[in-house]
C-alpha positions in Angstrom: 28.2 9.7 -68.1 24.9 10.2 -69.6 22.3 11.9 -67.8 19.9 9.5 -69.1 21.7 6.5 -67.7 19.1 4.8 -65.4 21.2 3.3 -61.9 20.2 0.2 -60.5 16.7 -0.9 -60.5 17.9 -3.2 -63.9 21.2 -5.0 -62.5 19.3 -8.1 -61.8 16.7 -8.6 -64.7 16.0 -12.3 -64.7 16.2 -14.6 -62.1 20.1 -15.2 -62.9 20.8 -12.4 -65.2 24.2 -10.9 -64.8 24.7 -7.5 -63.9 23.7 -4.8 -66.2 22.5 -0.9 -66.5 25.0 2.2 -65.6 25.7 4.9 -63.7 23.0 7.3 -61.8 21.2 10.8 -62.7 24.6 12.0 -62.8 24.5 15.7 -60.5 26.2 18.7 -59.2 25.5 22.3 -57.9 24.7 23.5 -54.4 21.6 24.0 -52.6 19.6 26.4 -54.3 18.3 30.3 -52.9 14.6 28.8 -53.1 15.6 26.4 -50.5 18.8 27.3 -48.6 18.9 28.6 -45.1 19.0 27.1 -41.5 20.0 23.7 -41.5 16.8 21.4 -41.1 14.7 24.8 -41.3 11.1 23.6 -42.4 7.2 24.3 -42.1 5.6 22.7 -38.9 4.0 19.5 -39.5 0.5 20.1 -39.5 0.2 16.6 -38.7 3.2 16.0 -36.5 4.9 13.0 -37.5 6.0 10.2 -34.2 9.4 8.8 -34.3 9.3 6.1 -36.8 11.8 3.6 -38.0 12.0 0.5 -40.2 11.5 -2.2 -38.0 8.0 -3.8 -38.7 7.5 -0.6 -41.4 7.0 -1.1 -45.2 8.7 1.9 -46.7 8.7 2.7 -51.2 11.4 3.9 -52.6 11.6 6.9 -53.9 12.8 8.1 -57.4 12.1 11.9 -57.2 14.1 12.2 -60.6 11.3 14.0 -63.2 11.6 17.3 -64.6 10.3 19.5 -67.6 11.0 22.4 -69.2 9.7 25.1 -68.2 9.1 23.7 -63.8 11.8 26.7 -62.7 14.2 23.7 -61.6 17.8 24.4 -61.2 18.4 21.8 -64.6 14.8 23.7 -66.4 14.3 21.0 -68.4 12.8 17.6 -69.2 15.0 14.8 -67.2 13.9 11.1 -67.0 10.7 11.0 -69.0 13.0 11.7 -72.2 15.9 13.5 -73.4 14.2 16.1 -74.7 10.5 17.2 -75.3 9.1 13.4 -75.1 7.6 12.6 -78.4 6.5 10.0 -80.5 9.8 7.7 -80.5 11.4 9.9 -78.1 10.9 8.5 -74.3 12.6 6.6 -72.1 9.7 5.3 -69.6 6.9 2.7 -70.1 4.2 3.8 -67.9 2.3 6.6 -68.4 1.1 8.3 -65.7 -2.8 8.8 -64.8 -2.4 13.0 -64.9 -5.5 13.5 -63.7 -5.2 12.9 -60.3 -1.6 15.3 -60.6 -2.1 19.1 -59.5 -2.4 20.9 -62.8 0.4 23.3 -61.7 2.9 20.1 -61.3 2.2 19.5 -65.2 3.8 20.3 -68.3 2.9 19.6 -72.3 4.6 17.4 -74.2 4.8 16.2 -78.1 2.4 13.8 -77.8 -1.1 13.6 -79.6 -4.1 14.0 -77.1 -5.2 11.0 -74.7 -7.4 8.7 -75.8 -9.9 10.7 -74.2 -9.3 13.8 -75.6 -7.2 15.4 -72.8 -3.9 17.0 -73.9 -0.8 14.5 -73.0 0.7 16.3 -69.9 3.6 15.2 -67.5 4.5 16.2 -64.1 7.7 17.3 -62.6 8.9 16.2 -59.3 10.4 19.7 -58.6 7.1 20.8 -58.4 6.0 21.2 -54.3 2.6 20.5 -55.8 3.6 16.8 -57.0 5.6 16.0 -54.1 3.2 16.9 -51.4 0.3 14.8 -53.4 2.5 11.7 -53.2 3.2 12.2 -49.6 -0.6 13.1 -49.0 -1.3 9.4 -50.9 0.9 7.9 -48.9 -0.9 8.7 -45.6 -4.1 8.1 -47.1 -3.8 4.6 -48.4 -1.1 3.3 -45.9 2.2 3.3 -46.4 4.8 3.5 -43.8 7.1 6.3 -45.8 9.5 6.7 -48.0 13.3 6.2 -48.9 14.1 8.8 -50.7 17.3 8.1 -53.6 20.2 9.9 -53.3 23.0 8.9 -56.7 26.5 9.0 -56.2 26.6 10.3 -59.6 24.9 13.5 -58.1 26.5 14.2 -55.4 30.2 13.4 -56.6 30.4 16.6 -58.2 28.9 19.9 -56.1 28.8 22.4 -59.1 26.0 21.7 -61.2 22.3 22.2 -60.9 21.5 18.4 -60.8 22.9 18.9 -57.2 20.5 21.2 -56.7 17.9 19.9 -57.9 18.3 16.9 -55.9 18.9 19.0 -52.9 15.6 20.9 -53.2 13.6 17.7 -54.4 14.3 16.2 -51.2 13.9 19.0 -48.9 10.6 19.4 -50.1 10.3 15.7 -49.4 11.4 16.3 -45.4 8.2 18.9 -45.3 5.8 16.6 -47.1 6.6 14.0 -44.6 6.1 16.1 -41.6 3.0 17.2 -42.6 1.1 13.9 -43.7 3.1 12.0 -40.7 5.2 9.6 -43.3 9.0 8.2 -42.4 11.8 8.7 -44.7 15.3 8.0 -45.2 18.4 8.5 -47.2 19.1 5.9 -49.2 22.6 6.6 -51.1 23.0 4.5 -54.7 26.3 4.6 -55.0 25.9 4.2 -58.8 27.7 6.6 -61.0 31.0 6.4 -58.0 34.3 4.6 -58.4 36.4 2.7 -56.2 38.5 6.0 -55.9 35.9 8.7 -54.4 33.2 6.3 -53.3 33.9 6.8 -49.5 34.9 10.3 -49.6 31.9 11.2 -51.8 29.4 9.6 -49.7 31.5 10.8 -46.1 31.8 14.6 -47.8 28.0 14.5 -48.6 26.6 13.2 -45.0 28.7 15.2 -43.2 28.5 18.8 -45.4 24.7 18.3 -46.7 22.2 15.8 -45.5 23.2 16.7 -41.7 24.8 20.0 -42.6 23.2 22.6 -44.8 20.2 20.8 -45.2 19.6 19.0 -41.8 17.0 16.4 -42.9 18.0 14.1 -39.8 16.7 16.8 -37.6 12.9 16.5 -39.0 10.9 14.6 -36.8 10.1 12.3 -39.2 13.6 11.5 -40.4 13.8 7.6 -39.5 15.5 6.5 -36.5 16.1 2.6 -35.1 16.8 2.6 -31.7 17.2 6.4 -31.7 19.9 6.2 -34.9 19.1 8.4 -37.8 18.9 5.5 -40.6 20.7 5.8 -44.1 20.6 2.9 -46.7 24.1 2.1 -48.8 22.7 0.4 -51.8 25.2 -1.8 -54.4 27.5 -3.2 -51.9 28.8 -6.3 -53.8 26.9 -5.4 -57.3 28.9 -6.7 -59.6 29.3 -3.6 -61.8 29.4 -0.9 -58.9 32.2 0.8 -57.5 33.6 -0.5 -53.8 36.1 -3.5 -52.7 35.4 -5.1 -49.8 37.8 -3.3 -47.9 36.2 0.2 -48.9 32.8 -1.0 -48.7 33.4 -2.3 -44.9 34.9 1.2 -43.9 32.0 3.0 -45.3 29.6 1.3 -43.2 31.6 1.2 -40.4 32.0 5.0 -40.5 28.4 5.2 -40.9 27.9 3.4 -37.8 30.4 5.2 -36.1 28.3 8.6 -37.2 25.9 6.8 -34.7 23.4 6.0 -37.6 21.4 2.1 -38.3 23.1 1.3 -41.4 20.6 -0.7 -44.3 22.2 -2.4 -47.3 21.1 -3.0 -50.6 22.9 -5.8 -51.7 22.6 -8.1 -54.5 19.3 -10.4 -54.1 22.7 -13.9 -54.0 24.6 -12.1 -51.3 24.6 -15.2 -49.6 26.5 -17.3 -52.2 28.2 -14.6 -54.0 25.9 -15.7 -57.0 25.8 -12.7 -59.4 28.1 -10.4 -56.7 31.5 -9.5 -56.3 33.1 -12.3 -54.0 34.2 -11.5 -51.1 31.8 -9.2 -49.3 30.5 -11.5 -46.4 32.4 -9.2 -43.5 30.5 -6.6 -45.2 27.3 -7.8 -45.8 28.1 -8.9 -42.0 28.2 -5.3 -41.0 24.8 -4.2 -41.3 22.0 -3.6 -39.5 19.2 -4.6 -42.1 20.3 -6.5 -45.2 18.0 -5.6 -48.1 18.7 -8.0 -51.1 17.6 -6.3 -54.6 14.5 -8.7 -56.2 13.8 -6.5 -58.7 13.8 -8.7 -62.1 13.1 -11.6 -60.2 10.4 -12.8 -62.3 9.3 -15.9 -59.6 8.1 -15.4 -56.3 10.6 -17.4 -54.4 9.5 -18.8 -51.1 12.5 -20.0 -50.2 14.6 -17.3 -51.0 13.3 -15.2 -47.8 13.3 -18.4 -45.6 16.6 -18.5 -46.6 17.6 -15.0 -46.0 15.6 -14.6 -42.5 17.4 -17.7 -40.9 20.9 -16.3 -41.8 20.3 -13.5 -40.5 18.4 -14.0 -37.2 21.4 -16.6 -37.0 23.6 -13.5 -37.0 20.9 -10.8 -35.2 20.3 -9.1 -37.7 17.5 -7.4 -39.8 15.6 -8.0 -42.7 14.2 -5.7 -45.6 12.7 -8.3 -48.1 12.0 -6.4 -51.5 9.0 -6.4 -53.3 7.4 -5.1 -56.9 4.8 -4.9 -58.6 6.4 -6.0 -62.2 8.6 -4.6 -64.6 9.1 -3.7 -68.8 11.4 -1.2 -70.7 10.6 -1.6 -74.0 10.2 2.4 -74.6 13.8 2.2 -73.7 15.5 -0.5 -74.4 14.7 -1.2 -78.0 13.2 -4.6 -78.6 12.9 -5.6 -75.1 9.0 -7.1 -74.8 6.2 -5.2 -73.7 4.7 -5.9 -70.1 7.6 -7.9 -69.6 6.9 -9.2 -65.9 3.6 -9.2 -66.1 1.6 -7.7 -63.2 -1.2 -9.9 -63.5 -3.6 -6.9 -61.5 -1.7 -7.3 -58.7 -1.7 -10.4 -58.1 2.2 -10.6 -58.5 3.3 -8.3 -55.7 0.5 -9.6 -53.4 2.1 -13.2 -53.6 5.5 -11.5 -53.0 3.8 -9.7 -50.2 2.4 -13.2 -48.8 5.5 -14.9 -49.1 7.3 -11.6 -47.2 4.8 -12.7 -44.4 5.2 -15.9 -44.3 8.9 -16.1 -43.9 8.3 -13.9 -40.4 9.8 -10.8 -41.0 7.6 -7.6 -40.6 9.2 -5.2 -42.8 9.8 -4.5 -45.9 10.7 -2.4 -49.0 8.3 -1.6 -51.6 10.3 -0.8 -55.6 9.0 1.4 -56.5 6.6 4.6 -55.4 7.2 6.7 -58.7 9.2 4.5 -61.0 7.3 5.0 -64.1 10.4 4.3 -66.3 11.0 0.8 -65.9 6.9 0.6 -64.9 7.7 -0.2 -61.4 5.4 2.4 -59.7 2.9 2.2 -57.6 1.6 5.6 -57.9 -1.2 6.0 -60.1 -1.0 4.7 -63.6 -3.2 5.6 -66.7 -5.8 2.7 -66.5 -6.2 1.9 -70.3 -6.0 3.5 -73.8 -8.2 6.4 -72.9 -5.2 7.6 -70.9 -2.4 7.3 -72.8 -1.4 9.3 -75.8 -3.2 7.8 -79.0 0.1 8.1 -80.9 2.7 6.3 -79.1 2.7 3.0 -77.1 2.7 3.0 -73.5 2.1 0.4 -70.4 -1.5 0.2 -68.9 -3.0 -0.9 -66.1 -5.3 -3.8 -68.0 -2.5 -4.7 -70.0 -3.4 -8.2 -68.1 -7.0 -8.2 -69.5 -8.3 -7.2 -65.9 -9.7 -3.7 -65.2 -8.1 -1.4 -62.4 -8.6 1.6 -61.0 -5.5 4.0 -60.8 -4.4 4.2 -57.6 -5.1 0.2 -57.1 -1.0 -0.1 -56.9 -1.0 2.3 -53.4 -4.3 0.4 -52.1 -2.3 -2.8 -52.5 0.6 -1.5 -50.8 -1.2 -0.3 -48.1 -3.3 -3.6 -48.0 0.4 -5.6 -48.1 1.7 -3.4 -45.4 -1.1 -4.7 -43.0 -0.4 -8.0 -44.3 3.5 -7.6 -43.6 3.5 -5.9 -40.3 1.5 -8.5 -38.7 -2.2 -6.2 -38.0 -3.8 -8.0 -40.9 -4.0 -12.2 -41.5 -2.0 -13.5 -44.7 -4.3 -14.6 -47.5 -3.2 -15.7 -50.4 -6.3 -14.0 -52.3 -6.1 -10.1 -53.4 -8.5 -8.4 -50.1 -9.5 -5.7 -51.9 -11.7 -4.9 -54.9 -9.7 -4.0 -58.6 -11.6 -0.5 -58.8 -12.7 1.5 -55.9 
């Protein structure tokens, strides 16, 4: 498969589209010297994270897929942002980062012109420690619970090449960023990039030999735990085009469970009517802890549609993981797709989400996504307007609406929604904080 294959975010553009998109970051490899050693080995938290779980939390999810050429990354080489050097006509992600807030040593030159303002057209690389600590650090400071951090079947299917690696290291450094600023996180496994024939044994292989074996990230303090059970998320149970029957999908999360671990999953945003899913999944979706219905794509905020959800499952007792975005477009990918395509109308899109989240009494949620700048999904910070974008090639900003916003306006409004969600802060159904500050 292609390593430029994006996984799942895109299975459910439209509020009825079918399912569409492919397999994961395809990986491979094993941990690498930088970061092998004692299982769950880490720096102390300077700033000792409490147990946390996901239970009244609001937790983004976590791409941690970006590389260069050049960041000393098992792969060495540009992954996500393009094939290649990305170039004029050459990138596969709409939203161009604001790279001034990035540590310089987390950046890397591309093909492009100069900024708008005259600043050479840099991008980071989520290998660096640099980048992944300053997402953590932003994380603390404007609010937001933690993070789940993506795990691709593609990756971990195959042990022998550096994507493994890569992936391993990524989210190692991860584990210590969360200590230290005090942030949750998870595993959440997209089983993407599997088939029906090594799904199970894949996923089983890779909990048992790597996240609790060589690189022990349920030992960190500030691994998630529900009711003292290390959490892990199973996302496309019942996707249309993923991998899994009903019969494997069921003895995945019951082997999960009987691992002793709270079992999330991501299912398809009509798990409740099979509409757009594989029939047949209601003793799975019936197995979980927390159901987590995909919304991304959904271009309507849909009252109803987490009324709906909450009273089938308090009816059965169990939890709720609403999703929630900020808006969507791929047009630097997907040839002739629109621009801005779900508009995010400076916020104002997620917030209603966010309000309807609250209103439908659940107080958790999951926020898609922290670092997607791909399919211009991120909340991290954003290049505001022109002035921050290459002046040769086309790319998402921030006013795109015709409203002005600062950068890191996406994290404040998570952090903001997260008050709003958990119950500490009344709904409004007005935007409480100011566009630039």
């Amino acid at each position: 498969m292609s390593e430029r294959d994006h996984s799942r975010r895109t299975f459910l553009r439209g509020a009825g589209a079918a399912g569409i998109g492919a397999a994961a970051w395809a990986g491979a490899g094993s941990l690498s010297a930088a970061h092998a050693g004692t299982p769950g080995a880490a720096p102390q938290p300077s700033a000792a994270a409490a147990t946390i779980g996901v239970k009244g939390k609001v937790y983004a999810g976590y791409q941690g897929w970006f590389g260069a050429a050049g960041d000393g990354s098992p792969q060495n080489a540009w992954i996500h942002w393009a094939g290649r050097t990305p170039s004029p006509g050459n990138q596969t992600f709409e939203l161009y980062p604001d790279i001034s807030v990035y540590p310089a040593s987390g950046l890397y030159q591309t093909g492009y012109a100069n900024l708008g303002n005259g600043q050479p057209a840099k991008l980071f690389s989520s290998y660096s420690t640099a980048v992944v600590d300053q997402h953590f650090k932003w994380m603390q400071q404007y609010g937001i619970d933690g993070a789940a951090l993506q795990r691709f079947g593609g990756e971990v299917a195959d042990t022998t090449r550096p994507n493994f690696r890569q992936r391993n290291d990524i989210q190692s450094k991860a584990r210590d960023a969360a200590q230290k600023y005090g942030r949750g996180f998870y595993i959440e496994y997209d089983i993407s990039g599997l088939t029906d024939a090594n799904l199970v044994s894949t996923l089983q292989n890779d909990w048992t030999n790597t996240i609790t074996g060589s690189l022990g990230l349920t030992n960190s303090p500030a691994y998630a735990r529900e009711g003292g059970k290390p959490v892990v998320e199973l996302w496309g149970l019942g996707v249309s085009n993923r991998a899994g029957t009903a019969q494997s999908c069921l003895a995945l999360v019951n082997w999960f469970k009987s691992k002793g671990c709270y079992v999330i999953g991501g299912v398809p945003r009509g798990w409740r009517t099979d509409s757009n899913a594989k029939p047949g999944f209601a003793p799975v979706y019936a197995a979980l802890n927390m159901v987590s219905p995909w919304n991304v794509g959904n271009s309507v905020v849909d009252q109803k549609l987490f009324d709906d959800d909450v009273a089938k499952l308090k009816a059965s007792g169990q939890d709720y993981q609403p999703v929630i975005f900020p808006g969507f477009a791929w047009s630097n990918w997907k040839a002739g797709s629109p621009r801005n395509e779900i508009p995010r109308k400076a916020g104002n899109f997620m917030w209603q989400q966010a309000v309807a989240v609250a209103r439908s009494g659940t107080k958790s949620a999951f926020i898609a996504m922290f670092d997607e700048y791909d399919e211009a999904t991120a909340i991290a910070p954003a290049a505001t307007d022109k002035s921050q974008i290459p002046t040769n090639q086309y790319f998402l900003t921030l006013d795109a609406d015709g409203t002005k916003v600062s950068s890191n306006y996406y994290m404040r409004l998570a952090g903001a929604a997260t008050k709003m969600i958990n119950g500490s802060a009344p709904v409004s159904t007005t935007i409480p904080i100011p566009p630039v500050g």
